[in-house]
N, C-alpha and C positions, 0 to 999 in steps of 0.2 A: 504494500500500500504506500502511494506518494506518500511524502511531508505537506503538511498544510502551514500555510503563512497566518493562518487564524489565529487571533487568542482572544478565548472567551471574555467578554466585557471590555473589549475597548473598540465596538464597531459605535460609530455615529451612528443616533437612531434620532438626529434633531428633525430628519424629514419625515421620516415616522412617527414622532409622538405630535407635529407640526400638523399632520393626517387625523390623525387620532383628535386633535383637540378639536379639528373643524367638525370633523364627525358627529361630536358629542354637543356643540354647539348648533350645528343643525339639526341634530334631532333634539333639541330643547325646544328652538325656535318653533319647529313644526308641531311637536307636541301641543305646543300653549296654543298657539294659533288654530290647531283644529280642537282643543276644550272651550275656546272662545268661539268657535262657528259653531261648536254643537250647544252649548252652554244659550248662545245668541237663538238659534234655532228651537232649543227648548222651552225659553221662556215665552218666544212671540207665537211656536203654533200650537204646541200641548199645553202652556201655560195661560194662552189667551191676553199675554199684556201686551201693551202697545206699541209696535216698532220701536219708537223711539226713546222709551223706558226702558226697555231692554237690552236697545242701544249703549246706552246712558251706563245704563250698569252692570253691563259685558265690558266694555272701555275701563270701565275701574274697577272691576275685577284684573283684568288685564295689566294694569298697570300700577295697579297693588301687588298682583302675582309677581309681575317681572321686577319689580323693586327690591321686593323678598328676596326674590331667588340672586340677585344682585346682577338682573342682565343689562343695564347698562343705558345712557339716555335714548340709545341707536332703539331699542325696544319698546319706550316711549314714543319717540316721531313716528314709528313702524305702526305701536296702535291709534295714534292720531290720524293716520293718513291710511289706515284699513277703516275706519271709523268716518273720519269725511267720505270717502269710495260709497260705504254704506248707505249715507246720506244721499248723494247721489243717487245711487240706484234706486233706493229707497221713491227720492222724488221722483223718478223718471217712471216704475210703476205705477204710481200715482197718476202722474200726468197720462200716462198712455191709458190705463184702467176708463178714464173719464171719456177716451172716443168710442168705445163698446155701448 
């Protein structure tokens, strides 16, 4: 059997644990964000509240949760501007709903 140039514990693994942390950061992200669409979904059509109560307070659930967990301001603009999108869509339902 060759010699090997290896020795255990001194390989660079700065672009693997570099992987590793994105990983685990995307799957937080995505984690919250779909407890937030189902969370959001729960209250407005099993729950019977109001779009925009629900709205209201999915968004700060949301950015109570990510504070907590210490995700960072990028987390907050992130639920601000999934939260305006909503709005939007929200209105434009609305607005279309009325030509039927």
């Amino acid at each position: 059997m060759a010699g090997s140039e290896y020795t255990h514990g001194e390989m660079n693994i700065a672009e693997q644990q570099r992987t590793f942390d994105g990983f685990i950061t995307g799957t937080i992200w995505g984690s919250a964000i779909l407890i937030m669409v189902v969370g959001y979904a729960t209250l407005t059509l099993a729950g019977g509240m109001h779009w925009m109560i629900a709205l209201a307070l999915t968004a700060g659930a949301g950015i109570a949760g990510g504070a907590f967990m210490g995700m960072g301001v990028a987390w907050i603009a992130a639920v601000i501007g999934m939260t305006a999108l909503a709005v939007v869509l929200q209105v434009l339902i609305s607005l279309f709903s009325l030509l039927t």
